[in-house]
NUKOLNU-927853 format. One record per residue: residue number from 1; x negated, y negated, z of N, C-alpha, C in turn. Coordinates in Angstrom, 3 decimals. Layout:
<fitor NUM; <X; Y; Z>; <X; Y; Z>; <X; Y; Z>> ...
//
This chain:
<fitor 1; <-5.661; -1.973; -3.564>; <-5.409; -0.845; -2.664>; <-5.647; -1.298; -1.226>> <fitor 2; <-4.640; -0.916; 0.154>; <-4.938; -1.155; 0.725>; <-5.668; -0.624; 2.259>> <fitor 3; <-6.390; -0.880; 3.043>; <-7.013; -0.585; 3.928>; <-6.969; 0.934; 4.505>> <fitor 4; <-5.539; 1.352; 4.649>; <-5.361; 2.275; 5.040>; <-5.802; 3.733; 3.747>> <fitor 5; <-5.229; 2.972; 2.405>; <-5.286; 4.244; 1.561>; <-6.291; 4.270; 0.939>> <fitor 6; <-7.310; 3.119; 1.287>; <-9.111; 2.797; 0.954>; <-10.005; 4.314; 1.685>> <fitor 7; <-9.212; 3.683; 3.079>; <-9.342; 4.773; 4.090>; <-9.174; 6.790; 4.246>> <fitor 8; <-8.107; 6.993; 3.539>; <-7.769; 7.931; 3.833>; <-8.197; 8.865; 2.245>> <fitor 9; <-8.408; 7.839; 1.258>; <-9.255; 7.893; -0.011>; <-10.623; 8.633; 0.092>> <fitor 10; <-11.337; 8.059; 1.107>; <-12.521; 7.999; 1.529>; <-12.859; 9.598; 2.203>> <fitor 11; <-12.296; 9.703; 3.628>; <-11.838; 10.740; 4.094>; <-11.894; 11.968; 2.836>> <fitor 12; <-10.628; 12.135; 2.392>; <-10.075; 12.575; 0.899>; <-11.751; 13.277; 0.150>> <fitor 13; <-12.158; 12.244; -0.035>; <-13.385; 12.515; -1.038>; <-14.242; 12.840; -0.461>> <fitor 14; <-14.845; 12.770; 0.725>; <-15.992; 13.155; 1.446>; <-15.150; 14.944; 1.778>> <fitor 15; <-14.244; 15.048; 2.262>; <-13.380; 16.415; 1.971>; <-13.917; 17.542; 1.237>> <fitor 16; <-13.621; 16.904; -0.032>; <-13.730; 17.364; -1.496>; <-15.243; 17.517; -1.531>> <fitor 17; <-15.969; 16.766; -1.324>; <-17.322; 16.868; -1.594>; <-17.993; 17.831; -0.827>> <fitor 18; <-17.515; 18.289; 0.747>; <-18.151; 19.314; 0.966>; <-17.845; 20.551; 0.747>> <fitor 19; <-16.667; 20.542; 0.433>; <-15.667; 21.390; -0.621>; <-16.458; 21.965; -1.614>> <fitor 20; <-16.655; 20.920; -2.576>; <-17.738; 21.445; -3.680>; <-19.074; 21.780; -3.508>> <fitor 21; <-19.557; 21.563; -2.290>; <-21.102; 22.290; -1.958>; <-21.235; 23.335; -1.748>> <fitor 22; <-20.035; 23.498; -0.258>; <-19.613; 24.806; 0.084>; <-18.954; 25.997; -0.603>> <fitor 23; <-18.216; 25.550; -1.632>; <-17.272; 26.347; -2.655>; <-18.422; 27.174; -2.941>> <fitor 24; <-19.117; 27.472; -3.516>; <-19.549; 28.673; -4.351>; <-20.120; 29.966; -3.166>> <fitor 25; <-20.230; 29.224; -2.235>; <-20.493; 30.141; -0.671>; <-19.428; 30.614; -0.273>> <fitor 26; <-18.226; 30.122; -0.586>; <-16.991; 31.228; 0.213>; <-16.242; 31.348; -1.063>> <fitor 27; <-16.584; 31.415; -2.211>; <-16.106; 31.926; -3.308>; <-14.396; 30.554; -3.614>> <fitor 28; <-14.835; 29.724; -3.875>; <-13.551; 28.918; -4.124>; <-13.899; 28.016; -5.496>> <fitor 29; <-13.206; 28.108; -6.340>; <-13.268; 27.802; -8.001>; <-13.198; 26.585; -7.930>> <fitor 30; <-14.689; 25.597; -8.810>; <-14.447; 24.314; -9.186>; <-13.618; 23.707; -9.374>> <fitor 31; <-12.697; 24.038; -9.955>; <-11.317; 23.386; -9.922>; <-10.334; 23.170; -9.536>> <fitor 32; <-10.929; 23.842; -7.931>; <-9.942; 23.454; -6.627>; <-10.430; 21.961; -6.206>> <fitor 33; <-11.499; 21.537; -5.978>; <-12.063; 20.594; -5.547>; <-11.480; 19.220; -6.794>> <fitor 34; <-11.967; 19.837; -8.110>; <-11.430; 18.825; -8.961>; <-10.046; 17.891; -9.027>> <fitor 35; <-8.916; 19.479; -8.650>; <-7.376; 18.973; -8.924>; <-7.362; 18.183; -7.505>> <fitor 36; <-7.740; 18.666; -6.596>; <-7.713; 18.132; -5.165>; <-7.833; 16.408; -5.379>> <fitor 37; <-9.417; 16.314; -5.762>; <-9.667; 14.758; -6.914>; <-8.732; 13.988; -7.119>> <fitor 38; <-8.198; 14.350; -8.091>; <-7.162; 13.949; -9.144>; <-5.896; 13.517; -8.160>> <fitor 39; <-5.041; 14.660; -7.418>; <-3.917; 14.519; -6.739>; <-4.441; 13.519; -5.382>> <fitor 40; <-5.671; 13.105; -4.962>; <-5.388; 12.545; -3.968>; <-5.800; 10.622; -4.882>> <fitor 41; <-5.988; 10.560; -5.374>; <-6.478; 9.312; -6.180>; <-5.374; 9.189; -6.790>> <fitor 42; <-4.128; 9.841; -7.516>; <-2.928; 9.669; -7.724>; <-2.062; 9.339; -7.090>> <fitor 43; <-1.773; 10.107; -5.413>; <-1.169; 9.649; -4.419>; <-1.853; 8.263; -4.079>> <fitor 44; <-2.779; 7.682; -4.017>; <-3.705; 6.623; -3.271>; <-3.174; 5.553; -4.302>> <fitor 45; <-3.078; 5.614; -5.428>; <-2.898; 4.441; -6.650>; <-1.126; 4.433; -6.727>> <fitor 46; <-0.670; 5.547; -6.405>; <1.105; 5.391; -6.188>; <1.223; 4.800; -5.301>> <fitor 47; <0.357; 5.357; -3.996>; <1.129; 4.431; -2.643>; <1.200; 2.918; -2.621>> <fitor 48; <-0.144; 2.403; -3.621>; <-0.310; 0.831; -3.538>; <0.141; 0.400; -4.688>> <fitor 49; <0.346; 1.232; -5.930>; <1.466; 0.220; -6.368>; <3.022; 0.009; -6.584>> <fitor 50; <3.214; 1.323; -6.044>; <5.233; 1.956; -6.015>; <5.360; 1.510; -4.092>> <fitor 51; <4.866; 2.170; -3.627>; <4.815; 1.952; -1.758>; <4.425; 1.404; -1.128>> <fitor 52; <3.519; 0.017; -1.947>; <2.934; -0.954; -1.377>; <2.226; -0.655; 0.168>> <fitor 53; <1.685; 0.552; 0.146>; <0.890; 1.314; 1.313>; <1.735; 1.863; 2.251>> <fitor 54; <3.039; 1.585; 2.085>; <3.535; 2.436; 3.248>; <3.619; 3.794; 3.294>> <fitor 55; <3.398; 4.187; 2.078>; <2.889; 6.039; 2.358>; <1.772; 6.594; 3.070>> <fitor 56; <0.639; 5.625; 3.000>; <-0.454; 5.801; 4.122>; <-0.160; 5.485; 5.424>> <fitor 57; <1.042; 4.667; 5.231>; <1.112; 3.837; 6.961>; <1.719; 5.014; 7.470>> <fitor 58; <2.811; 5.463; 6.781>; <3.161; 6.864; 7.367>; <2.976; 7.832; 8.006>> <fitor 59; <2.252; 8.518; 7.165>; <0.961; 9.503; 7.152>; <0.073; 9.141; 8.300>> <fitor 60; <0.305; 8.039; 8.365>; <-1.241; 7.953; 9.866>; <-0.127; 7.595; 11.041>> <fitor 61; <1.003; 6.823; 10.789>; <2.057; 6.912; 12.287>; <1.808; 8.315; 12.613>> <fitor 62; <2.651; 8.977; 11.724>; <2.896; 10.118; 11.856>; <1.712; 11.347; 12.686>> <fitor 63; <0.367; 11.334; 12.236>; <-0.574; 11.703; 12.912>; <-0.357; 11.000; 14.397>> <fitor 64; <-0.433; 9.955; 14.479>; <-0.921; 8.930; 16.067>; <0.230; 9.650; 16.598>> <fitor 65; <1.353; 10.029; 16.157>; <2.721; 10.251; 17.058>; <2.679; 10.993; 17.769>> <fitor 66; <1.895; 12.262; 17.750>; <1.596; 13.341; 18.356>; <0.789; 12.792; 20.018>> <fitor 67; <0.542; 11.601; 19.803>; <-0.512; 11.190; 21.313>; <0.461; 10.459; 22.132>> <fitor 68; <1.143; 11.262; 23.333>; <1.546; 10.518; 23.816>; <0.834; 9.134; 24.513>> <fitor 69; <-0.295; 9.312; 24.188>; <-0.933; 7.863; 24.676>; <-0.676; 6.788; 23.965>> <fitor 70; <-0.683; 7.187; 22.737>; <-0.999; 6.471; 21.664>; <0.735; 5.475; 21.350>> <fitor 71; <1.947; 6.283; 21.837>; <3.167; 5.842; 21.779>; <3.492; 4.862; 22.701>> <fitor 72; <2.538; 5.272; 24.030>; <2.979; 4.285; 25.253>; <1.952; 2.871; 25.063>> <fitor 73; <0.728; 3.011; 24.683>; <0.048; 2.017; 23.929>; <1.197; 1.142; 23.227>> <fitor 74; <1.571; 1.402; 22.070>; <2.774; 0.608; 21.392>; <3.069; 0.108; 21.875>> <fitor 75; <4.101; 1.034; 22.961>; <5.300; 0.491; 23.584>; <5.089; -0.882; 24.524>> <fitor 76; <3.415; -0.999; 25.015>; <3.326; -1.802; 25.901>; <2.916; -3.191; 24.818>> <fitor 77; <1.527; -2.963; 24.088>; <1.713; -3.830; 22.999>; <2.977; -4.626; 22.555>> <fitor 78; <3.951; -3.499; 21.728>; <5.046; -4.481; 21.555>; <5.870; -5.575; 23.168>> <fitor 79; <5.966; -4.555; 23.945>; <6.899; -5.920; 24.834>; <6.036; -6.575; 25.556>> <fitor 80; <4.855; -6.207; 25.180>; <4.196; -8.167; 25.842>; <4.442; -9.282; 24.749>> <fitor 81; <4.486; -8.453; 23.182>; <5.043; -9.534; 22.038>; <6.180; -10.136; 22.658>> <fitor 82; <7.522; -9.384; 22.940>; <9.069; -9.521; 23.827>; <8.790; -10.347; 24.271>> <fitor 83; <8.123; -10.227; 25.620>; <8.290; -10.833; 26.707>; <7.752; -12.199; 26.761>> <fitor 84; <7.057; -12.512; 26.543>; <6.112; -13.299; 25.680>; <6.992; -14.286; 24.951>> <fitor 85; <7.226; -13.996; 24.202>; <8.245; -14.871; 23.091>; <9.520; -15.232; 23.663>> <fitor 86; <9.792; -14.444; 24.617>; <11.407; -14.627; 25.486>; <11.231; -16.111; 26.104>> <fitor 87; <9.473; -16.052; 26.857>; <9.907; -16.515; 27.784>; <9.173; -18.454; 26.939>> <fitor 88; <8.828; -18.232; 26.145>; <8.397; -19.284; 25.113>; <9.757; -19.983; 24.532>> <fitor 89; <10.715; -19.149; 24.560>; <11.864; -19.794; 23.777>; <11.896; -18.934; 22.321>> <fitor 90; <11.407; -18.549; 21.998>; <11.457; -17.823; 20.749>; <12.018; -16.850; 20.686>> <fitor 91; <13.699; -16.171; 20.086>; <14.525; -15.247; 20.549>; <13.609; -14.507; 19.198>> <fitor 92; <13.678; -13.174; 19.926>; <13.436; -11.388; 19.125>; <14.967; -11.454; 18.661>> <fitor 93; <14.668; -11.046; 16.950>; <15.401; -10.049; 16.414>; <15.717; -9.200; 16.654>> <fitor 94; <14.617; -8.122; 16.403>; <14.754; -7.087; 16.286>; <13.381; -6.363; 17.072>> <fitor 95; <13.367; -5.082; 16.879>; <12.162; -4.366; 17.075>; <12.162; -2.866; 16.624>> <fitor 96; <11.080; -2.433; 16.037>; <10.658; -1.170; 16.100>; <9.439; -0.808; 16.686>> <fitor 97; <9.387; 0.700; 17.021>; <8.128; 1.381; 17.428>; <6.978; 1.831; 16.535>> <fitor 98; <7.738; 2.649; 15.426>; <7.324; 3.297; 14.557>; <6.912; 3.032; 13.389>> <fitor 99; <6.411; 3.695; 12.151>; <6.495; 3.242; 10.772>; <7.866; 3.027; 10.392>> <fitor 100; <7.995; 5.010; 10.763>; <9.772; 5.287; 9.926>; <10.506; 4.684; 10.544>> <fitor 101; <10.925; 4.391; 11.811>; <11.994; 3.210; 12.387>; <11.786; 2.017; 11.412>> <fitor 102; <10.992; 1.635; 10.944>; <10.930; 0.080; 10.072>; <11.156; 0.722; 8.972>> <fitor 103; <10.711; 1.402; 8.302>; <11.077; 1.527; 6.991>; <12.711; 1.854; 6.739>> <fitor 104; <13.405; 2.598; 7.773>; <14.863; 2.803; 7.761>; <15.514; 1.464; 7.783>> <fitor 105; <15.150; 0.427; 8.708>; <15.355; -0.812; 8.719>; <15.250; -1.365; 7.371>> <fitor 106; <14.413; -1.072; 6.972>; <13.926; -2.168; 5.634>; <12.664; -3.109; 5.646>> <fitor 107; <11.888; -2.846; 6.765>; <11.074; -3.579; 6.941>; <9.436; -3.362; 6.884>> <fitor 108; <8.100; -3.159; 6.059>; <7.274; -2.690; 5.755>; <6.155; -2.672; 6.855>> <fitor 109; <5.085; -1.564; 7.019>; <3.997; -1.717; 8.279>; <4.766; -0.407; 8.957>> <fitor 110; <3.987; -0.961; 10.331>; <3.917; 0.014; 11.180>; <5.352; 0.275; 12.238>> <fitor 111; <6.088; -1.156; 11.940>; <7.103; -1.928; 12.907>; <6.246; -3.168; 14.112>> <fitor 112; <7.109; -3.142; 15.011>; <6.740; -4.008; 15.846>; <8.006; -5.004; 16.078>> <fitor 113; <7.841; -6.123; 17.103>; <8.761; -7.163; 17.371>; <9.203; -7.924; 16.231>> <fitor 114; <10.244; -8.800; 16.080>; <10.397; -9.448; 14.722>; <11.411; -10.444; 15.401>> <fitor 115; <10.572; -11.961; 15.241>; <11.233; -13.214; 15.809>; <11.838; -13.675; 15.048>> <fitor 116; <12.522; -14.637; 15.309>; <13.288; -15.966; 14.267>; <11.865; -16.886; 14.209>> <fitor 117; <11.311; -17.080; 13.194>; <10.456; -18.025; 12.667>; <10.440; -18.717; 11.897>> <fitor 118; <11.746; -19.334; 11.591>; <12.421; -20.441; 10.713>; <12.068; -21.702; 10.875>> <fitor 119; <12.198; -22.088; 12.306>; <11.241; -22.994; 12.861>; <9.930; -23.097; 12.403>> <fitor 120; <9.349; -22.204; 12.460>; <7.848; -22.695; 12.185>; <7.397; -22.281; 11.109>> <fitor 121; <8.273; -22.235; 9.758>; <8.203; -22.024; 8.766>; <8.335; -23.522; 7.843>> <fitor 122; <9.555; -23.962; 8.255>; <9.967; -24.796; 7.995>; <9.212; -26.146; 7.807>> <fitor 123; <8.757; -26.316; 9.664>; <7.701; -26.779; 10.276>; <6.167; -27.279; 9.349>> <fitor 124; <6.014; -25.815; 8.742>; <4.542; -25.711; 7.752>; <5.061; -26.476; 6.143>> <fitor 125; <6.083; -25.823; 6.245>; <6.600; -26.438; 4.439>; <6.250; -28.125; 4.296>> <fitor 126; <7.180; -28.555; 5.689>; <6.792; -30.114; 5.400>; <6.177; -30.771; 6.249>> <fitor 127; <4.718; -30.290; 6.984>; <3.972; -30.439; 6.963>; <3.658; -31.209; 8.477>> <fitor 128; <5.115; -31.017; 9.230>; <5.489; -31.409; 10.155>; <4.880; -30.653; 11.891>> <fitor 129; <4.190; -29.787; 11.383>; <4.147; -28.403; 12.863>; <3.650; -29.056; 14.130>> <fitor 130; <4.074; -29.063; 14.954>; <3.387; -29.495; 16.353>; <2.527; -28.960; 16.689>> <fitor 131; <1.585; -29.920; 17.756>; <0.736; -28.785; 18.617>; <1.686; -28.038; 19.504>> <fitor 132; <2.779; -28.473; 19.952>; <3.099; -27.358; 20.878>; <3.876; -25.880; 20.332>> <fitor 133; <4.434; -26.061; 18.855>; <4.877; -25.279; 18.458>; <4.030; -23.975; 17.825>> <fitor 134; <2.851; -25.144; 17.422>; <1.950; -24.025; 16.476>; <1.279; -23.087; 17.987>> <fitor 135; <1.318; -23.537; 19.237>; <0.443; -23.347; 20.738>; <1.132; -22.032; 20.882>> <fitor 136; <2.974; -21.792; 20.446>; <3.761; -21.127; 21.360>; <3.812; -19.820; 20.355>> <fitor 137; <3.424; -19.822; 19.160>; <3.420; -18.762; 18.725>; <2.310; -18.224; 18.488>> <fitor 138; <1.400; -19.122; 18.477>; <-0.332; -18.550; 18.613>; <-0.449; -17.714; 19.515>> <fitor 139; <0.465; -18.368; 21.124>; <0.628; -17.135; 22.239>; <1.301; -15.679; 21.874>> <fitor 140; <2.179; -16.261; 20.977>; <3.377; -15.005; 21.029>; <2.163; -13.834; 20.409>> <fitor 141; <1.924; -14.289; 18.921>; <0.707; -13.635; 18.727>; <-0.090; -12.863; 19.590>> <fitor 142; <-0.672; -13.506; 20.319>; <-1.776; -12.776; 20.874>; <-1.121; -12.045; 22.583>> <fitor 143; <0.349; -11.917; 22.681>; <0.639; -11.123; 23.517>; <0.273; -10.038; 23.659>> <fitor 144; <0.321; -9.225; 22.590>; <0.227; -7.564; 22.199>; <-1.299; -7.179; 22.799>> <fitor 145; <-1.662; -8.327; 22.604>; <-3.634; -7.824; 22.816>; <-3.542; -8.116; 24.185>> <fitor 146; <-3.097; -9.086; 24.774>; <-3.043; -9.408; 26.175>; <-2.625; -7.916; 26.659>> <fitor 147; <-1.349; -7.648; 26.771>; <-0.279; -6.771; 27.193>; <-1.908; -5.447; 27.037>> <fitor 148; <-2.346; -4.903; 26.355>; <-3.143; -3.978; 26.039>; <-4.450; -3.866; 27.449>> <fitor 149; <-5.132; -5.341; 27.198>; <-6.157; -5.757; 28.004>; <-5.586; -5.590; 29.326>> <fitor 150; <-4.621; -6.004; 29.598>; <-3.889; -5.928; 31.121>; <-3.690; -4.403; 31.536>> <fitor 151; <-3.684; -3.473; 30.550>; <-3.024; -2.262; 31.252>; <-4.065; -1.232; 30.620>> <fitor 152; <-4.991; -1.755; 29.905>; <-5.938; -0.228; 29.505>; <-7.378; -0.971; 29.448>> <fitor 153; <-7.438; -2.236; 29.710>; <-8.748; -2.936; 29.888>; <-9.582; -2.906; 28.607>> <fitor 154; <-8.828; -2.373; 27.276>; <-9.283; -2.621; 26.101>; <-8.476; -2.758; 24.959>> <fitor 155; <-8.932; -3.085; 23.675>; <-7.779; -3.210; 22.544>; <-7.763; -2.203; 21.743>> <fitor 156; <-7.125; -1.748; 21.275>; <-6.408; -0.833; 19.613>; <-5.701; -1.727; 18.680>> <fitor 157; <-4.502; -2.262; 19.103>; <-3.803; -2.662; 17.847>; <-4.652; -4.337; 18.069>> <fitor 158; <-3.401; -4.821; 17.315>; <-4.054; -6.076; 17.105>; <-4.377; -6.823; 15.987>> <fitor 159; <-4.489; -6.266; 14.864>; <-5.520; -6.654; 14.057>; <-4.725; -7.762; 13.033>> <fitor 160; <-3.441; -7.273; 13.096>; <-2.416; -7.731; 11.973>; <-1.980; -9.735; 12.853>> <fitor 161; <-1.785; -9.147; 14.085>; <-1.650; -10.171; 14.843>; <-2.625; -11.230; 14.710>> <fitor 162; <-3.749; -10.620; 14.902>; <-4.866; -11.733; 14.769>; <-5.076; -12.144; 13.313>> <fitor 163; <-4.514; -11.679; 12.298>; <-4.756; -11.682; 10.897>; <-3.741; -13.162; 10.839>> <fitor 164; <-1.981; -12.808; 11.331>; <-1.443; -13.946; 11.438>; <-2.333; -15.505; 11.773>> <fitor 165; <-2.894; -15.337; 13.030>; <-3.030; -16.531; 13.763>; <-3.826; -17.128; 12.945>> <fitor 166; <-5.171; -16.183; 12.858>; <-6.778; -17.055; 11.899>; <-6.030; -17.581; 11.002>> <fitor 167; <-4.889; -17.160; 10.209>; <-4.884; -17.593; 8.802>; <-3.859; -18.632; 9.091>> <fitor 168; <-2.755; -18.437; 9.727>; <-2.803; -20.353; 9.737>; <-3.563; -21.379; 10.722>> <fitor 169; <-4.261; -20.621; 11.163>; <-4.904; -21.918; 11.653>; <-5.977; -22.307; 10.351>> <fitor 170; <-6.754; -21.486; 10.063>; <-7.599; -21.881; 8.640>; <-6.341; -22.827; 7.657>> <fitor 171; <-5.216; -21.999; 7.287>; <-4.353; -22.666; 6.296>; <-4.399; -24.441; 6.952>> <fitor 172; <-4.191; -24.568; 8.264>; <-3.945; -25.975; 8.851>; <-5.194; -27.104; 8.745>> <fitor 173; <-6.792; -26.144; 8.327>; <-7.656; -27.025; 8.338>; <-8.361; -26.997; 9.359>> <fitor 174; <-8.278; -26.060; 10.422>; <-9.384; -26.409; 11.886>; <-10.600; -25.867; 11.687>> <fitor 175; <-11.967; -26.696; 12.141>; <-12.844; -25.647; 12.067>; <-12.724; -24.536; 12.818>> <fitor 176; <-13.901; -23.236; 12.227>; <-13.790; -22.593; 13.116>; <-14.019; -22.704; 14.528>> <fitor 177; <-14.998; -23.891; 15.508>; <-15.144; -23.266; 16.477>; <-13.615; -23.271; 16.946>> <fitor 178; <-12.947; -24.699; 16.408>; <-11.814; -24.815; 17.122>; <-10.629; -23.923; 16.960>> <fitor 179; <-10.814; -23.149; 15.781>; <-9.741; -21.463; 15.537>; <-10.360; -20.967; 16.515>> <fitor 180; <-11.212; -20.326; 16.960>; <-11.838; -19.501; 18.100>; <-11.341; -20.162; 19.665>> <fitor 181; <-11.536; -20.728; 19.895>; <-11.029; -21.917; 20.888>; <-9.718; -21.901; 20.843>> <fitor 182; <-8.620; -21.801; 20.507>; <-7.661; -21.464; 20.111>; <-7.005; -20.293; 19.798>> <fitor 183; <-7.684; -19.413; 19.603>; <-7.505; -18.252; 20.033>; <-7.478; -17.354; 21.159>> <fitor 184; <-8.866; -17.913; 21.540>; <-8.948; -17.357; 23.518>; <-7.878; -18.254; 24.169>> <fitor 185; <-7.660; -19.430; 24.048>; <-6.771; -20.280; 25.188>; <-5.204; -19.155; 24.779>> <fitor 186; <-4.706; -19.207; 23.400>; <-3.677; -18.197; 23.770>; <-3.774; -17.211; 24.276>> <fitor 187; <-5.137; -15.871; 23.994>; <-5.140; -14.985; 24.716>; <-4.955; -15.028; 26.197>> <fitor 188; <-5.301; -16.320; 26.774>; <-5.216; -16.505; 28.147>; <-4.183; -17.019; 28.409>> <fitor 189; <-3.402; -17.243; 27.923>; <-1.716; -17.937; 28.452>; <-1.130; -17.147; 28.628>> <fitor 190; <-1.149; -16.098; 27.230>; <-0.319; -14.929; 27.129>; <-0.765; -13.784; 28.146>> <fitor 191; <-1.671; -13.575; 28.733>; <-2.581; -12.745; 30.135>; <-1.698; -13.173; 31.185>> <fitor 192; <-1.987; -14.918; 31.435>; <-0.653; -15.222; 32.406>; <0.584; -15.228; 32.722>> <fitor 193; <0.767; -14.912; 31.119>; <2.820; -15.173; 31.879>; <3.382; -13.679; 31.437>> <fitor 194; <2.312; -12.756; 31.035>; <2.736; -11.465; 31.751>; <2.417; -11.565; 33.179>> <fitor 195; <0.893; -11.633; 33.426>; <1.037; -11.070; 34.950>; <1.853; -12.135; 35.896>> <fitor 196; <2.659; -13.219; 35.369>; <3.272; -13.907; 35.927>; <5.098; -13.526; 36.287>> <fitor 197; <4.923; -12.362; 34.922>; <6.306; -11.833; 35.144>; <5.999; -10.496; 34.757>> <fitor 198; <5.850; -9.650; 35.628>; <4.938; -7.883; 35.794>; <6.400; -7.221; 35.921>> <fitor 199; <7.145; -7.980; 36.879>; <8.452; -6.922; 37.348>; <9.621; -7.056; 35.876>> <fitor 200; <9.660; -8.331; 35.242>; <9.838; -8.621; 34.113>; <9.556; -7.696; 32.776>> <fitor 201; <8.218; -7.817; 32.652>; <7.936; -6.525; 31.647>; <8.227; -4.819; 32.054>> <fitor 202; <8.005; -4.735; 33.212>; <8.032; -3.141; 33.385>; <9.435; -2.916; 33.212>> <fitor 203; <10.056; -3.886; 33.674>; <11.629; -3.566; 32.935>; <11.787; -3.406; 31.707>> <fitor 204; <11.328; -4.655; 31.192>; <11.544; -4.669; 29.382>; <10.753; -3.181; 28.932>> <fitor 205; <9.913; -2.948; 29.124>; <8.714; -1.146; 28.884>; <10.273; -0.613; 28.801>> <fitor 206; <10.980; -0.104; 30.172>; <11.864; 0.808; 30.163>; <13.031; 0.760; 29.371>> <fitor 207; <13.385; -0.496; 29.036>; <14.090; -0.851; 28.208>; <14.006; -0.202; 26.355>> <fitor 208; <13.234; -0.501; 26.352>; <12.546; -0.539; 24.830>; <11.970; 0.831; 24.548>> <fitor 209; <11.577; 1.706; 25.355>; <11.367; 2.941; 25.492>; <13.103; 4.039; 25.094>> <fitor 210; <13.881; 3.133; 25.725>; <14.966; 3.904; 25.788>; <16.054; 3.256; 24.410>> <fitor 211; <15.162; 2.120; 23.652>; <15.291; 1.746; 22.465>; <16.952; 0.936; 22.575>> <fitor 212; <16.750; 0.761; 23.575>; <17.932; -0.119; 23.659>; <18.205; -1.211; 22.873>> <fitor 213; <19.398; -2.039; 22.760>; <19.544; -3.193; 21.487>; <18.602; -4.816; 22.100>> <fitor 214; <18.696; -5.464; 21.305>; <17.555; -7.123; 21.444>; <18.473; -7.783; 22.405>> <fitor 215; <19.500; -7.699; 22.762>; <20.437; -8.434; 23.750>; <20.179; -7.502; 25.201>> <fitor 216; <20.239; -6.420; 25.475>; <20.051; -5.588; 26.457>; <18.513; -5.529; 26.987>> <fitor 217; <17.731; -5.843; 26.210>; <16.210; -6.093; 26.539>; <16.072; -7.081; 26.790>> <fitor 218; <16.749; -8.482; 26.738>; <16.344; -9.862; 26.672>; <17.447; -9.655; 28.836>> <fitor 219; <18.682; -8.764; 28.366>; <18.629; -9.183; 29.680>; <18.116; -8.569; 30.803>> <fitor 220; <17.220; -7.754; 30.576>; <16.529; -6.866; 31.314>; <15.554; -7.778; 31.847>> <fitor 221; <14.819; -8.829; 31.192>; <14.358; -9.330; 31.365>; <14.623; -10.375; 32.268>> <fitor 222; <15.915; -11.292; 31.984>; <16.570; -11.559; 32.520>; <16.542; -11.605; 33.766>> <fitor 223; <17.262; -10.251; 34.286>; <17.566; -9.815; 35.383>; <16.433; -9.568; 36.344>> <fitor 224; <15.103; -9.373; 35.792>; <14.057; -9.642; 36.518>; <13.041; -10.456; 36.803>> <fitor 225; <13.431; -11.966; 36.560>; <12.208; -12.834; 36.485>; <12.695; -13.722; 38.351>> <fitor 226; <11.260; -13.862; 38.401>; <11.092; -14.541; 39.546>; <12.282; -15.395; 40.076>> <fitor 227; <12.893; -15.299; 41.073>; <13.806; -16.580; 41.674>; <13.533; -17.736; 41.497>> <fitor 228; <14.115; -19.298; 41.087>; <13.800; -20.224; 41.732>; <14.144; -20.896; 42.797>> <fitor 229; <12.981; -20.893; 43.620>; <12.997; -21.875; 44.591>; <13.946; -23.441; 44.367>> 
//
């Protein structure tokens, strides 16, 4: 079962439980609390093994959706992933905001950016990965948290991102200090080449807000990066 429907399990039952303390004080029959039981531990064991959790992921988009804070959070999260990866060489697929935008797609979670990572798939199979390759997506990674830190001076998302990075760098063999070490140096690359291209992202924000296609955001971007001298 996973995290979310561990979660909302939990919730669920602590519910129920004051449910059943309180029940005989406002007159409500044991066996409201019971079926309650039953139907939410049924939904919780369907979602993880028919919905592979995306019925919880739902269920909690769906709550967060209501905050407009909570949407523009995303929105900035995801295009520091964008921007980030654009400017690394790594072309975006695709993108969503939402749960249900990905799940219409076909694609499981919450959504988010979605690169070509064939390269560095490939890369791992035979055993071949560079430092500079494994460097450029460690950044891409840790854009979203950058992009966050830069504009609200703290984190929310993140977690899945950082779930990526630790685990191949562990899969590759580094100790930890040097996964940790490796982690902050991307967080700090990816800090720079947003605030290195600010007029860059606030475009891509408006872009992606207005859910425009991966070619129309890439040239938004485009169209706003620094001159060269």
């Amino acid at each position: 079962m996973n995290q979310l429907s561990l979660n909302l399990v939990a919730i669920g039952i602590f519910t129920i439980t004051m449910l059943s303390l309180l029940g005989p004080m406002i007159n409500v029959s044991p066996m409201v609390p019971a079926i309650a039981t039953a139907g939410i531990l049924g939904l919780a064991t369907l979602d993880t093994l028919s919905w592979r959790g995306q019925g919880s992921t739902l269920m909690l988009d769906w709550l967060a959706g209501f905050s407009a804070g909570h949407r523009d959070r995303v929105i900035r999260h995801e295009a520091g992933h964008f921007l980030v990866a654009h400017q690394l060489g790594i072309p975006a697929t695709g993108y969503t905001l939402n749960a249900w935008d990905a799940l219409k797609q076909g694609y499981p979670g919450q959504g988010g950016v979605r690169f070509d990572s064939e390269e560095l798939e490939v890369a791992i199979q035979q055993g071949q990965l560079s430092g500079q390759l494994l460097d450029r997506y460690c950044t891409i990674w840790m854009a979203g948290i950058a992009a966050e830190m830069l504009i609200y001076g703290n984190v929310e998302g993140g977690a899945d991102d950082r779930q990526k990075l630790r685990g191949l760098l562990a899969q590759l063999g580094l100790p930890p200090a040097e996964r940790e070490q490796k982690e902050r140096w991307s967080l700090l690359r990816a800090k720079t080449l947003l605030q290195e291209h600010i007029a860059a992202y606030e475009a891509l924000l408006a872009a992606m807000t207005q859910g425009v296609p991966v070619d129309e955001c890439s040239e938004a971007i485009e169209q706003h990066l620094p001159q060269a001298v």
